[in-house]
N, C-alpha and C positions, 0 to 999 in steps of 0.2 A: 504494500500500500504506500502509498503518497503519504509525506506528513510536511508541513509546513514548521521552519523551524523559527521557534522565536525570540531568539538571542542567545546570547549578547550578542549583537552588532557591530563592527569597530564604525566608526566616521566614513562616513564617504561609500560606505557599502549599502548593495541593494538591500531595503528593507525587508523583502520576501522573497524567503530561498525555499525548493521542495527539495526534499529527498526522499528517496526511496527505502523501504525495509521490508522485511520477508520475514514470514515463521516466528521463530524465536528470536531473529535481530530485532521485531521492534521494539522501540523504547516506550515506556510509559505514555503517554498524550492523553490530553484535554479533546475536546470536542464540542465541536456550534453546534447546536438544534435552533432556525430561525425560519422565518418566511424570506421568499426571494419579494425581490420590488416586482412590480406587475410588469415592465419591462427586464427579460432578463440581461438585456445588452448591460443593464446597468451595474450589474452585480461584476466581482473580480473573477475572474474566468481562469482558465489553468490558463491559457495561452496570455493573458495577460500578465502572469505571472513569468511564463516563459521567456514573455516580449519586453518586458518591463514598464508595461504600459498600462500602468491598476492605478495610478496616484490620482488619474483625473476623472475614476469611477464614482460613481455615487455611494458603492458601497466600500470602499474605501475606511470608511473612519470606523466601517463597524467590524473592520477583518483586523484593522490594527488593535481595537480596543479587547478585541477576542483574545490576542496575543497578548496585549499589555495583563489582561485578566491571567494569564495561563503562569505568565513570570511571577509575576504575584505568587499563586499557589505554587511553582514551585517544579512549570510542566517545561520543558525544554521544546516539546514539538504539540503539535495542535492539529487537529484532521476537521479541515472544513469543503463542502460535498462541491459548492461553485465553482472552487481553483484546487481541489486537490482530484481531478475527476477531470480525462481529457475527454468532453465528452463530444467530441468530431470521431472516435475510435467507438464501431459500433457493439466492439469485442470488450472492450477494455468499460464500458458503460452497462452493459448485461453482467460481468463480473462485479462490478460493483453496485449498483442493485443489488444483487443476489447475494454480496457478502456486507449489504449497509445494518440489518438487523448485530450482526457478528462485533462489524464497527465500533456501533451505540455501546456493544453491551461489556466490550472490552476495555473501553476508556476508563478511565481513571475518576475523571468528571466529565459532565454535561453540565454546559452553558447556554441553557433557554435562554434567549434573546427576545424579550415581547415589544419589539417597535413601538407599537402605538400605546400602550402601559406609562402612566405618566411616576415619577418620583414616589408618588404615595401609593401608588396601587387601586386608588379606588375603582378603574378600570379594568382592574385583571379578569374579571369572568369573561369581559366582551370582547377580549384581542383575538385577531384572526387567528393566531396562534393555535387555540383551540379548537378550530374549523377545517384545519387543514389535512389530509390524508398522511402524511410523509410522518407529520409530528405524535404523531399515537407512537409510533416503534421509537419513537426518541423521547419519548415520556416513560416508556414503560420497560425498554432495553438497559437503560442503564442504570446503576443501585444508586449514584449520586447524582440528583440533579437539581441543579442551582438556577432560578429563574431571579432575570434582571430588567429592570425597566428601561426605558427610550435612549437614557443616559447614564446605562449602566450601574444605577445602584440597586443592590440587591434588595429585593425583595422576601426571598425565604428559601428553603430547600423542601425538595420533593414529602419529605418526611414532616418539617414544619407546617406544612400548606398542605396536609392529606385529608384533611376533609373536607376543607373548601375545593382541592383539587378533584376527589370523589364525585363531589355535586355538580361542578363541570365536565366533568367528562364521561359520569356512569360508571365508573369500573369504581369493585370491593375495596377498601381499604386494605384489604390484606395482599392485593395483587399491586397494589401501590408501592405495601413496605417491605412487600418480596416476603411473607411470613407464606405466602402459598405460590409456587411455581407458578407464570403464565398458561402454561401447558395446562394445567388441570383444570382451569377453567373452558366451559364447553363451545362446541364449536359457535350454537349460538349466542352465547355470550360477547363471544371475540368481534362477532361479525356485530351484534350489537353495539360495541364501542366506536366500531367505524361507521356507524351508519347516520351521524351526521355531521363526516367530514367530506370534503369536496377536495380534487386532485385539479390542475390546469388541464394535465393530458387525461385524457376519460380512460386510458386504459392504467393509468398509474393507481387508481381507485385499486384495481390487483394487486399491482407487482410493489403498492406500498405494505400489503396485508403479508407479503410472503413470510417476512421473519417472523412476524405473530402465532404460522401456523408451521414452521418449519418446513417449509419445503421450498424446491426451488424450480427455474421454467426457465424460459429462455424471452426474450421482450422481443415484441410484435406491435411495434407501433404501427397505428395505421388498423389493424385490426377492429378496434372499436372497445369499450368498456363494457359490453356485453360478453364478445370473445371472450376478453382476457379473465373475465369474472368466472365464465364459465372453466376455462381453463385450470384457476386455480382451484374452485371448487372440486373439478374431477381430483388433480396432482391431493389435494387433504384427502379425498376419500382412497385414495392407494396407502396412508397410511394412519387413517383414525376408523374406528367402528363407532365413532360418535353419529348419531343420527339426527340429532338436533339440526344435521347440515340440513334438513326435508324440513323443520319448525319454521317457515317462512310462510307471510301474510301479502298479497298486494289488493290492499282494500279496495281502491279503485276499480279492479276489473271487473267486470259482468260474471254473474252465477254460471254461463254457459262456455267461458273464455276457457281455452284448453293452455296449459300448461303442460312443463317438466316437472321433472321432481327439484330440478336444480334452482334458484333463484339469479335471478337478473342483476341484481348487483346488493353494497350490504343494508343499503335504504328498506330492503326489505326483509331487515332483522329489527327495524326498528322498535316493534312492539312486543319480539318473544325474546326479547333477552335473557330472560327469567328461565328458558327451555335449559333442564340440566339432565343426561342421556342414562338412563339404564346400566347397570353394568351386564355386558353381556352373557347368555347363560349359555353353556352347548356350543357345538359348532356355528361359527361364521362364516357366513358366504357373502366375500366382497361386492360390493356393487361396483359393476363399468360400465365402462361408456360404447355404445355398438352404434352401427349403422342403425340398427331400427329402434334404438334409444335405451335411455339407462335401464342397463338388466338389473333388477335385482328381485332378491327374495325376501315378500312379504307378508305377515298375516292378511287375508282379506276377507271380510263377511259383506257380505251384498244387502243390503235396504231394499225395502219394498220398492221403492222406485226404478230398481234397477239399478244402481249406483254401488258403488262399495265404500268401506272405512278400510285403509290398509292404516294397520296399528305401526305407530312407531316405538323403539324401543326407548319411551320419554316418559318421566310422569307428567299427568296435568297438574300446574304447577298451583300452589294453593288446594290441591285434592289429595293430599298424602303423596304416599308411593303404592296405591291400588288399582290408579285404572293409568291405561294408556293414550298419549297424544295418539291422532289420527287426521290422515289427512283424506279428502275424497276423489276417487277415482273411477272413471267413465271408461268401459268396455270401446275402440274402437272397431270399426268394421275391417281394417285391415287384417285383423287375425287373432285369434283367440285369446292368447297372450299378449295381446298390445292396450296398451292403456292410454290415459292423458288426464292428468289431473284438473279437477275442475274446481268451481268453488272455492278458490284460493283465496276469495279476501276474509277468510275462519279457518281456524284449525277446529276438527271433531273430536271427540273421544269416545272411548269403550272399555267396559267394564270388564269383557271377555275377548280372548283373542281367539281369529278365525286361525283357521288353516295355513298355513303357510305355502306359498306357490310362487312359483318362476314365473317374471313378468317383464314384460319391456315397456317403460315410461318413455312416451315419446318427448323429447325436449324441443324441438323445432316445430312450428304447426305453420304451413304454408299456407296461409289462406287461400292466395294463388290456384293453388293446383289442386287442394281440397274441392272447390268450385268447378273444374273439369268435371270429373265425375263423381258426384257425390251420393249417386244412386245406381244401382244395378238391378238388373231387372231380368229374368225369366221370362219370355211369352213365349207362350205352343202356339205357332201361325198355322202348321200347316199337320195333315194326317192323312196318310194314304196308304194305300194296300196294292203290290203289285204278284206279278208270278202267279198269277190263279188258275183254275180252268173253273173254277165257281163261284158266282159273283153272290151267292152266300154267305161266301166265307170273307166276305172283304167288307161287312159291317162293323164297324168297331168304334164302340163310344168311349167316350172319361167317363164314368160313373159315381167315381167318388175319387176323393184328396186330402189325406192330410198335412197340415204347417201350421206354424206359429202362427197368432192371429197378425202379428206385428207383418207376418210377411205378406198379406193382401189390403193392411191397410196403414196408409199414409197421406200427408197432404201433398206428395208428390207422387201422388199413386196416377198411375196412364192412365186412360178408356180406352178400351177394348171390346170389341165389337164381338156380340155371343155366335157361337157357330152351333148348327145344326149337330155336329158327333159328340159336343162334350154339355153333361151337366156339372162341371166345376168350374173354375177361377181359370181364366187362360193367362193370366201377369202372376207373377210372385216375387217380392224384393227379396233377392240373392243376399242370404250371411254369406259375408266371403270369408269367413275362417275357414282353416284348412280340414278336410276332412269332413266339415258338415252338409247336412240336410237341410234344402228350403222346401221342399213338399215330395208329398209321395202321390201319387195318381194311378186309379185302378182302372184299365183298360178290361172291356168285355169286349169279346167277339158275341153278335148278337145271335148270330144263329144256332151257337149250342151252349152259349155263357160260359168259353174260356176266358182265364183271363192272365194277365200278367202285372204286375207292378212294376210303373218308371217310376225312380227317384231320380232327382234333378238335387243336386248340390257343388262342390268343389272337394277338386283332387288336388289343392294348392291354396293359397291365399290370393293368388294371381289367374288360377287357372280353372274354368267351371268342369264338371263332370257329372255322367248319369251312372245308373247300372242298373240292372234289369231284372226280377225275381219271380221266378213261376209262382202261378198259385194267388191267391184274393184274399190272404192271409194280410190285412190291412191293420195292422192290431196300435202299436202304439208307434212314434217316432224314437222313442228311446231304441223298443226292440228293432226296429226298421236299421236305427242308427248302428247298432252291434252287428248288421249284415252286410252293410254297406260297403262294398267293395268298389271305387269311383275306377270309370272308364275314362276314355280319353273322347273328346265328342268328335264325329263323326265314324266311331267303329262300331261294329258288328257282338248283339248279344245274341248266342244262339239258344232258346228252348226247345220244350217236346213240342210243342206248338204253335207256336210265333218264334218268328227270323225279326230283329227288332236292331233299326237302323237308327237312330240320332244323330243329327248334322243341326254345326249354330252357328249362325249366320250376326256379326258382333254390328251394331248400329249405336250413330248416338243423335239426338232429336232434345232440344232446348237443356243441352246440361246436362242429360239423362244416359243412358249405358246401358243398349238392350240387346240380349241376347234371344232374338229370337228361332226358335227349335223346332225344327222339322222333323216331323215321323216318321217313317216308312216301313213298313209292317209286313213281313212274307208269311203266312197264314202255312201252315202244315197241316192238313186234315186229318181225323181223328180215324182210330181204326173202326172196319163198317164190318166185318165178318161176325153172325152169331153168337160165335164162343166169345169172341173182346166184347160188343155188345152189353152181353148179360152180365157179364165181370165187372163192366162200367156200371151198368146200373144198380146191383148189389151193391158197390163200393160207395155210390151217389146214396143210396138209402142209409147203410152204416154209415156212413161220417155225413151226415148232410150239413151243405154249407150255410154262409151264413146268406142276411136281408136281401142283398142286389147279387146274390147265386141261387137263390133258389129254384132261377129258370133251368139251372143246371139239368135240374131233372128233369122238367119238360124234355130239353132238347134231346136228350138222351132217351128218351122216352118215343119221343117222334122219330127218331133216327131207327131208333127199335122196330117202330111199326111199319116203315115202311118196309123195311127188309123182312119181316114178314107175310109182307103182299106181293 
């Protein structure tokens, strides 16, 4: 590191010399915690130190009086961020970032500097000082810290001024006096200390929090203060199982606004600071960051409304340590495991924890492309029967359907025009999770009451599918769902009686995503000799079917007589 040295001076020598030191050669040093002027031109820059061109700065009087304070105590060199930081080196600027918490915490002293603080202090609550993002790690890194007014007269030390310092800036007295490690205060806590300080660069709101949480990143200016927040929240979750990171509010947004689990920057720790995390019991399963959003594993119980509470490992704070923070989460159509938090401007709680389950939080919500297609849809357009030599056998109606009620009604539900072959529903809104059922439809052949069951659902989260089941055994979608074998559409199911063709034709119509499905049906005639006959209609008497089979035995019955005559 750079340290500026500060004396003795002989006559005639430049006032401000750096040097350099490493490891175990540095020496003792003081250290500035200050605000820069709102022009940074103004402040002493390395290179002006370099140049020797600092004497006609404006901040000038406050680098010497830093020094002049340091001889005083007793410090030989002085580490201040303006001029000991060449910050045109975009290598040598991310290293130091990432080792300023280390900086603070190693000095000797810290020299708060409060600019606009006059002699007596009666301004000390209101100095920008306190507002700033950079100055929390230089308030709370280092064990000695001495704050001075406009013109340098002291005011107190971190330890004299710890309650009034407490009341400005929220953190415990005991994270003040160092009586409890920073560390062991919870993530939301930390994040509540910063949350209402302001950084110039919107990504620095991050990269000033790093030493707070211990970890380190590389700087990405240019990025935005969304990025970089999100950034460092991920880099904390690789190494805390504190959950309090999820204890976040944004009051403002609407009940239906979809969320991460992450928050947006620490303004929205402002009100759960109080969140303190569980100790965890059992195995822990990290949470990360994926393409289709934060996996993690969490209790979840679902509400009437169809919504869920995923429990945090948090108490609510003011309720003992008996029930669980929670926060709410909305089932997306992407896929069975994919979520988005909703209702974020409240945290829930419960008494009892769900199940624990593997889930991905989506953090991104493109409104954009959500609005592409935000609905999918089923329609049987078309039903036909080919390969015959008897135009008998090529009646064939829907009879009956089951699905969710959800999947026929919507206020984005089509019209759809009734056709002659079918008494059911010809639209069904498509779950597009993987592997499920949007309805099941029972085909009759009308002339002797075969029949077959299409299921129409997904062999993917992306990808729709049928599959095809002999028999009118229509019973429930649970059972249907434990048979479900998904085809690929347009291929071939073969039974004892129907050859059963599905082809989908993908369309989209005002925002809408329809897949509409063609039939084609090759019909296999039933066996006509005496002996099969009578076997058939025994078999139709012992097991008789159910409500919309009972023609079964008619036709069996007909087909009997005729062959009789």
């Amino acid at each position: 590191m750079r340290l500026l040295r500060t004396g003795p001076y002989r006559p005639g020598q430049s006032k401000l010399e750096l040097i350099e030191k490493w490891g175990q050669n540095i020496p003792p040093y003081a250290i500035l915690s200050h605000t820069w002027f709102s022009n940074a031109d103004d402040e002493v820059l390395f290179c002006d130190v370099r140049d020797g061109t600092y004497e006609h700065k404006k901040a000038f009087p406050k680098v010497l009086s830093a020094m002049e304070r340091a001889v005083l105590d007793g410090y030989g060199h002085l580490w201040i961020d303006t001029c000991c930081i060449d910050k045109t080196s975009s290598v040598e600027l991310s290293e130091a970032i990432n080792s300023m918490y280390k900086y603070y915490e190693d000095a000797e002293i810290c020299y708060a500097f409060l600019a606009d603080v006059s002699s007596l202090g009666e301004d000390f609550e209101a100095s920008r000082w306190w507002r700033r993002g950079w100055t929390l790690q230089e308030l709370l890194a280092p064990n000695n810290v001495q704050f001075f007014s406009a013109d340098w007269n002291f005011l107190g030390n971190k330890m004299q001024l710890q309650s009034r310092v407490s009341q400005i800036s929220g953190i415990d007295v005991d994270y003040l006096a160092g009586t409890r490690p920073i560390h062991h205060a919870s993530i939301a806590s930390r994040m509540f200390w910063a949350s209402f300080r302001q950084t110039t660069r919107e990504e620095d709101i991050a990269y000033c929090l790093m030493g707070l949480f211990g970890v380190n990143m590389p700087m990405l200016y240019g990025e935005g203060g969304r990025k970089s927040f999100l950034r460092l929240q991920e880099e904390i979750m690789k190494i805390s199982e504190d959950q309090s990171i999820f204890a976040w509010i944004q009051p403002d947004n609407a009940e239906d606004t979809c969320c991460g689990l992450l928050a947006n920057s620490p303004r929205d720790f402002k009100h759960t600071g109080s969140t303190i995390p569980y100790s965890q019991l059992g195995e822990y399963i990290p949470f990360t960051m994926t393409a289709r959003g934060l996996h993690a594993t969490l209790p979840l119980t679902q509400k009437e409304d169809g919504m869920y509470f995923a429990a945090l490992q948090c108490p609510v704070p003011g309720r003992g340590y008996n029930d669980w923070l929670a926060v709410y989460l909305k089932r997306l159509s992407g896929g069975s495991n994919l979520f988005a938090r909703v209702k974020s401007g409240i945290l829930a709680s419960c008494s009892e924890l769900g199940k624990p389950e593997s889930i991905y939080v989506r953090q991104h919500h493109d409104s954009t492309t959500q609005r592409i297609f935000p609905y999918h849809f089923f329609q049987v357009c078309k039903l036909s029967c080919c390969d015959t030599d008897k135009s008998e056998l090529a009646d064939y109606r829907m009879v009956a359907s089951l699905h969710l009620p959800e999947a026929t009604r919507s206020n984005n539900f089509p019209r759809v025009a009734r056709q002659p072959w079918s008494d059911v529903p010809l639209a069904y809104k498509i779950d597009k999770s993987a592997g499920a059922i949007t309805t099941a439809i029972l085909f009759q052949r009308q002339y002797d009451y075969e029949s077959f069951i299409l299921i129409l659902g997904s062999i993917s989260e992306v990808e729709i599918a049928f599959d095809v089941l002999e028999g009118d055994a229509l019973e429930s979608l649970e059972t249907l769902q434990s048979k479900f074998a998904p085809r690929r559409m347009g291929s071939h199911a073969e039974l004892k009686f129907h050859s059963v063709h599905v082809r989908s034709e993908e369309r989209v119509h005002n925002g809408q995503k329809f897949h509409f499905i063609e039939i084609e049906i090759r019909p296999v005639a039933k066996p006509e000799t005496m002996d099969e006959l009578l076997a058939e209609a025994v078999g139709t008497f012992v097991n008789p079917p159910m409500r919309i089979r009972s023609g079964g035995i008619r036709g069996t019955m007909t087909r009997l007589r005729e062959v009789l005559h």
